[in-house]
C-alpha positions, 0 to 999 in steps of 0.5 A: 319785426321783419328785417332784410340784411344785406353783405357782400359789398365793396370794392372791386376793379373792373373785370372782377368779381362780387357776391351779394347776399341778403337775408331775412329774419323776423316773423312771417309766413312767407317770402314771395319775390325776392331782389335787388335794385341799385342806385347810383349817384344823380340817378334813380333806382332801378331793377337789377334782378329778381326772382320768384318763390318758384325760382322765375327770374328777371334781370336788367338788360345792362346786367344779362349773361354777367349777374346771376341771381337765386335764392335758399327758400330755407335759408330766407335768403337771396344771393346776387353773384356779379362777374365781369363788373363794370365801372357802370356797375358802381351804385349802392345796392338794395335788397327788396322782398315781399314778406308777410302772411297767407294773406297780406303781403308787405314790401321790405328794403334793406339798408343798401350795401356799396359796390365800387368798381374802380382801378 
């Protein structure tokens, strides 16, 4: 059973600083992209950033030169670091990776973890 556990969320004011971290445990053979997406109330998901095995990245407009995402290929694990938030920034946030055997790949979510940027 392969899981993606997520922490690093809560809440923060605006200007400040967040780390997000999301590993995955279970058995498999490989993890191709990585990343993270969020939802905000009355709205849908959307792509925040992600990164490819060979380290390839894309982020959202709203996000450029304040998120940087990576990721430890031995760790399973992919790090979301967030400066400067906005209280626009609020929403609950996803991990999401592609797991799975030489062959077949599976798309995985993991629960979600707030963050609240507020005075």
């Amino acid at each position: 059973q392969v899981q993606l556990v997520e922490s690093g969320g809560g809440l923060v004011q605006p200007g400040g600083s967040l780390r997000l971290s999301c590993a995955a445990s279970g058995s498999f053979f490989r993890i191709e992209t990585m990343g993270w997406y969020r939802q905000a109330p009355g709205k849908e998901r959307e792509l925040v950033a992600a990164i490819t095995r060979g380290s390839s990245i894309n982020y959202a407009d709203s996000v450029k030169g304040r998120f940087t995402i990576s990721r430890d290929n031995v760790k399973n694990t992919v790090y979301l670091q967030m400066n400067s938030l906005k209280p626009e920034d609020t929403a609950v946030y996803y991990c999401n990776a592609n797991i799975g055997t030489m062959y077949t790949l599976t798309n995985y979510w993991g629960q979600g973890t707030q963050v609240t940027v507020s005075n």
